[in-house]
N, C-alpha and C positions, 0 to 999 in steps of 0.2 A: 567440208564447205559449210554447213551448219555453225559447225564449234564457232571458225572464223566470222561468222556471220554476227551469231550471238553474240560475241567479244566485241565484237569493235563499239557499238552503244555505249557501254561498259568505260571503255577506256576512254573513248570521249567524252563520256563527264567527269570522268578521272583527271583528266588535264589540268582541267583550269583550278580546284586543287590544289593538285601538286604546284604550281605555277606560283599561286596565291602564297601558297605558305613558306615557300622557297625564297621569295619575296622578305616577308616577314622574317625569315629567321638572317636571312644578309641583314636585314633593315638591323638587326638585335645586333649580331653580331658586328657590323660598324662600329656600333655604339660604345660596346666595351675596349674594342679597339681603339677608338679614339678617346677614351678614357686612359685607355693604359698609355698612347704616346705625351698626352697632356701630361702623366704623371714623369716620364721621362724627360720633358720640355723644362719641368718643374727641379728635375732633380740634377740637370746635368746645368739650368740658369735660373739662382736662386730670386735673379731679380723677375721675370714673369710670377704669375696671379698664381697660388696654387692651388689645384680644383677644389673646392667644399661642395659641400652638401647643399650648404647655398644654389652654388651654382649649375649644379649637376640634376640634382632630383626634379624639378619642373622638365628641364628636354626630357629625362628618360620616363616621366610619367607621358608627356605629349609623345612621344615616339613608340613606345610601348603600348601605347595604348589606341594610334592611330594603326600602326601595325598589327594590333591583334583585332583589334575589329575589321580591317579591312580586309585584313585575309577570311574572316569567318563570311562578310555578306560576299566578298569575291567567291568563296569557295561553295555557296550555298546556293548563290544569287547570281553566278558568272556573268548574267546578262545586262546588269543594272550598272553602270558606270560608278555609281556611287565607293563601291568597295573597291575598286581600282587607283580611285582619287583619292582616299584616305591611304592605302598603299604609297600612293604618291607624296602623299604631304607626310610620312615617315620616313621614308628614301632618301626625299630631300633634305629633309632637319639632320637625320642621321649622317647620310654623308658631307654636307658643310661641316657638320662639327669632326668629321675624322679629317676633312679637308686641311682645315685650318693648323690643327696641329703637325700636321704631317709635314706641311711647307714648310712652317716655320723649325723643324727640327731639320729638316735636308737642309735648308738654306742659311738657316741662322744659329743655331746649336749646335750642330756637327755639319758643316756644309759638305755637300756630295757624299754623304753617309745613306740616304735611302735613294734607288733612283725618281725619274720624272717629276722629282718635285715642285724643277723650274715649271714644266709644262702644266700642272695644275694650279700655278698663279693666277691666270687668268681665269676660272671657274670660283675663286677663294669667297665672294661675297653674295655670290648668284642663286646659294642654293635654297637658303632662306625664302627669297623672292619666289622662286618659283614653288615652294612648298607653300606660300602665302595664296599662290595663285591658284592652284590646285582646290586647296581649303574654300577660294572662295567658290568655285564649281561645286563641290561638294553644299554649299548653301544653297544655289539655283539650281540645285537637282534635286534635290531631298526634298519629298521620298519618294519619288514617283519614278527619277531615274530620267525626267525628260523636263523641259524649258514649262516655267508657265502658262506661255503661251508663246504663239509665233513671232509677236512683238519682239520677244527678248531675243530673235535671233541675230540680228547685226550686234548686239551687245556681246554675246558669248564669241562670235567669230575675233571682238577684238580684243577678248579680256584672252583667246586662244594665241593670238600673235603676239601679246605682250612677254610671256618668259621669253619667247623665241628672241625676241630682241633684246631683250636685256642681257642672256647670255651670250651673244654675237656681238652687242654694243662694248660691253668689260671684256668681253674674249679680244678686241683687235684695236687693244690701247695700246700705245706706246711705254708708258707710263705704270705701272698697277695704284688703284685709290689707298692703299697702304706704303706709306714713305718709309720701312724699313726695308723692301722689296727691291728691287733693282731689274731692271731687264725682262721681258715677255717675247719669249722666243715666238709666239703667234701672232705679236705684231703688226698691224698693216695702217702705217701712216696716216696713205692716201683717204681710206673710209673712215679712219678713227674719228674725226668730229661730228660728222654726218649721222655714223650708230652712236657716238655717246648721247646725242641729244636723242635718239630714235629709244635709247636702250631708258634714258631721263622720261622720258615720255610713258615707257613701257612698264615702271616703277611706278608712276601715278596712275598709271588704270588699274594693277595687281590692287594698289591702296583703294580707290575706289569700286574694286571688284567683290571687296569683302562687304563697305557698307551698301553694295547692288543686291549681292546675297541676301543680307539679315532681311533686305528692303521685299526682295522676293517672298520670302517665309513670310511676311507680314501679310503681303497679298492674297498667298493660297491660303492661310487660315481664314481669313475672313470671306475667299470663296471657294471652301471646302465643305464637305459635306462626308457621314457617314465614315467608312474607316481611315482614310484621307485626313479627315479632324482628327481625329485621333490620336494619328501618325503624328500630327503636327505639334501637339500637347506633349509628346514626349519633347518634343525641343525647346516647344514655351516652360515648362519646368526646367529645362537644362539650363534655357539659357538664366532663367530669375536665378536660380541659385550660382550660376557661374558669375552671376551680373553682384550678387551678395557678398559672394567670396572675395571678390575684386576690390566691392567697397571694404569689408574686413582688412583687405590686405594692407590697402592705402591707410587705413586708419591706424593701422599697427605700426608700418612705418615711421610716422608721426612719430609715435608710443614708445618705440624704438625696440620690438619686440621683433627678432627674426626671425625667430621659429612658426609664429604666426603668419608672418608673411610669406615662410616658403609653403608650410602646410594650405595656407591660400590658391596661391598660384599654383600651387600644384595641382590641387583638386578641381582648380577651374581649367585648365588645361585637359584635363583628362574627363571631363565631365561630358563636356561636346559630343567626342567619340563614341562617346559609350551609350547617350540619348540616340547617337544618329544610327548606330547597329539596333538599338529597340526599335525603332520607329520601322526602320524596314523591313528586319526580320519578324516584325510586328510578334515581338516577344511580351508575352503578360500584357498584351494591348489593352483590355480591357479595363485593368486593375490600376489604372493613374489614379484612381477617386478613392480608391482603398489605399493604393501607397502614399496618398497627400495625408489621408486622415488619420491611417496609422502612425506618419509620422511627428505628426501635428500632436497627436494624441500620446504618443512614448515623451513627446517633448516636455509639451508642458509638464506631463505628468512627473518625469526626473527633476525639471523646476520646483514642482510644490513640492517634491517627498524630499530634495535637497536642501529646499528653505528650511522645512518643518526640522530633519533632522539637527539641522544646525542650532535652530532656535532651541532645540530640546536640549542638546548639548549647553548651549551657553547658559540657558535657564537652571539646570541641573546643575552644572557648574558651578554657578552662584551660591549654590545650597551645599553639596557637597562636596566640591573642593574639586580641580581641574586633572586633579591626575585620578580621580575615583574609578575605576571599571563599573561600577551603577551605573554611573552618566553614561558610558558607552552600553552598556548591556538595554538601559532603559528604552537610551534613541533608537536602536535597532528595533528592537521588541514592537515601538509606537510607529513604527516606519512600516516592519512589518504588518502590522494590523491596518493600519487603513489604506494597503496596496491596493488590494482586489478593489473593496469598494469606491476609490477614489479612481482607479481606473476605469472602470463600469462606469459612472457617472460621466468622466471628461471623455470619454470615447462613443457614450451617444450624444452629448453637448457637440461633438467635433461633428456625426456624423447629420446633426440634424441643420449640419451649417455646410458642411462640405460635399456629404457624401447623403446625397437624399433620399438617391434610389437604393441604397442600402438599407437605410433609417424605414423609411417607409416599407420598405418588404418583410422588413423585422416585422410591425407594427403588425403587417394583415396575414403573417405564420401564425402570431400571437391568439389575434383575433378566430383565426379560421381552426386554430386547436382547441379554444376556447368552445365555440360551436360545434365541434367534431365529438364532443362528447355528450351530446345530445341528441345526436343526429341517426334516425335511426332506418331513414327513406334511401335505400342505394341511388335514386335517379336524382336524387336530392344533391346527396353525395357527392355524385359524380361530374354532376354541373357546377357546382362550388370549387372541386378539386380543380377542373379545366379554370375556372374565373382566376384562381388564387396563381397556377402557374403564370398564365396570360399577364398578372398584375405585377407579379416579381420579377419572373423571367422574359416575360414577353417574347416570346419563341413569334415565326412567321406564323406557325399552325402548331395545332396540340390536338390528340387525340389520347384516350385513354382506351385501353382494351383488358377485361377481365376474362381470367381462365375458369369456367366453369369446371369445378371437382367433380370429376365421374363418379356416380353414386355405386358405396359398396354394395357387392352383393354378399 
């Protein structure tokens, strides 16, 4: 009776877990599945798209990436909706995209070669939407796991009905919104106009569901306070660099560079995910002002040592001729030498603009080791030591305790 007792605790945090992650590896596994039927879609009708990299690598970063974090805060954090809803908006990406292929291979490549494929017509464009819908819960929850406030409850209740109608509305067409398709054995005439406009309706609240979200995170940062803010900076960094990426992408477009444009979109797709498991598992919380500055500070710093070497080369160049191994041996050598100190300089420049309470704690180590070698009063000492932690660290309380050496006999 004991054993049994002590178990059962045990395996109820085990669950959700198991759950979670079981979750995420369907969510994976769809994925490659529906990779492999596209390639089949591809290779049995040369006239469809055939997958690239293009088109491929952004879902599997967003899907991969909402799947693994969601399983980590579900499986850590079972309590928090959050990790459930990024579950969600994997599930959904991933299964549309094995949806789509699978029909069109039953029904137009090899017809009656896989079963059900008639009956997942009507699911074919739904799944999107509701992963959009999902995503934007995930904004009006984070990080807290609960509404901003009560106010926003008639908003969630209907931003919650809207997948439900949109998949009910496409499920009971007559018709499918794809005119290579033919027939929907779930058809029902009589409601079909009624839910298409209900499910049309239910498409523009998901749409406005997202900009209610961003609007949410706007609010609680500005009345947040203590680890809350915090939380929240993880996503204000998410979002400026996903917001950066975006503009890259569209400019490359332009430029007509594609490799740019996927590494873009890709990166901002999977950026979200990956701020919003920080923020809750409140991972390396602290360290946002060290990870801006450090990276502010590698940045510039590969800018300068990359102009400088360049310039050495072309300089060098000029003198002794473009294929010389000097010109290389020289740039390296001038590259090397003024690493360290060029680093050291642009990394307290960065920190005495970014990272203050860094900069300054440096500043009064400096100072109070400076003093410490004069100091020869222990109560003296030991008041300055408690000042110096309290200035850097700022702990709630500090106390110091010295072990008196028992005297030899």
């Amino acid at each position: 009776m004991a054993v049994s007792l002590a178990t059962r605790p045990a395996t109820g945090r085990r669950w959700p877990a198991v759950l979670a992650w079981t979750v995420a590896g369907l969510t994976v596994a769809s994925l490659v599945l529906a990779y492999r039927l596209l390639s089949l879609v591809w290779f049995e009708d040369s006239s469809n798209a055939a997958p690239t990299l293009a088109t491929t690598a952004p879902v599997t970063l967003a899907v991969v990436s909402a799947a693994t974090v969601g399983a980590l805060v579900a499986s850590r954090r079972p309590g928090h909706p959050v990790g459930w809803l990024l579950l969600g908006v994997g599930l959904a990406v991933a299964t549309n995209a094995l949806v789509e292929p699978y029909v069109k291979y039953g029904l137009l490549v090899r017809p009656g070669s896989v079963p059900g494929a008639r009956y997942l017509l009507p699911i074919l464009y739904s799944g999107y939407l509701v992963g959009l819908a999902c995503a934007g819960f995930v904004l009006l929850l984070t990080p807290t796991g609960s509404l901003p406030s009560p106010r926003w409850r008639w908003w969630a209740r209907a931003a919650a009905v809207a997948p439900v109608l949109i998949v009910l509305g496409f499920a009971v067409q007559p018709d499918p919104l794809a005119p290579d398709y033919l027939g929907n054995p779930l058809a029902v005439p009589a409601l079909a106009p009624a839910l298409l406009v209900a499910a049309l309706a239910g498409t523009a609240v998901v749409g406005v569901g997202l900009l209610a979200g961003a609007v949410s995170l706007v609010l609680r940062f500005r009345r947040a306070r203590g680890v809350e803010r915090l939380q929240l900076r993880w996503l204000a960094l998410a979002a400026a660099l996903a917001s950066a990426l975006l503009l890259t992408g569209l400019v490359a477009v332009f430029l007509g560079r594609d490799a740019v444009v996927l590494a873009s979109l890709s990166l901002c797709l999977a950026l979200l995910p990956l701020a919003t498991g920080a923020a809750i598992l409140r991972y390396r919380l602290y360290d946002l002002d060290r990870v801006i500055s450090r990276t502010l500070a590698y940045g510039l710093l590969t800018v300068l040592l990359g102009g400088g070497y360049a310039a050495v080369v072309l300089g060098l160049g000029q003198l002794l001729g473009q294929d010389s191994s000097l010109v290389v041996a020289a740039a390296t050598l001038a590259v090397a030498a003024v690493f360290q100190p060029a680093r050291r300089r642009i990394q307290q420049a960065v920190d005495r603009r970014f990272n203050r309470r860094r900069h300054d704690a440096t500043r009064v180590i400096q100072a109070f080791g400076t003093r410490l070698r004069g100091q020869v009063d222990l109560d003296g000492l030991t008041a300055e030591l408690l000042e110096v932690v309290d200035q850097t660290m700022q702990p709630t309380r500090a106390s110091l305790w010295l072990r008196h050496r028992a005297a030899s006999r």
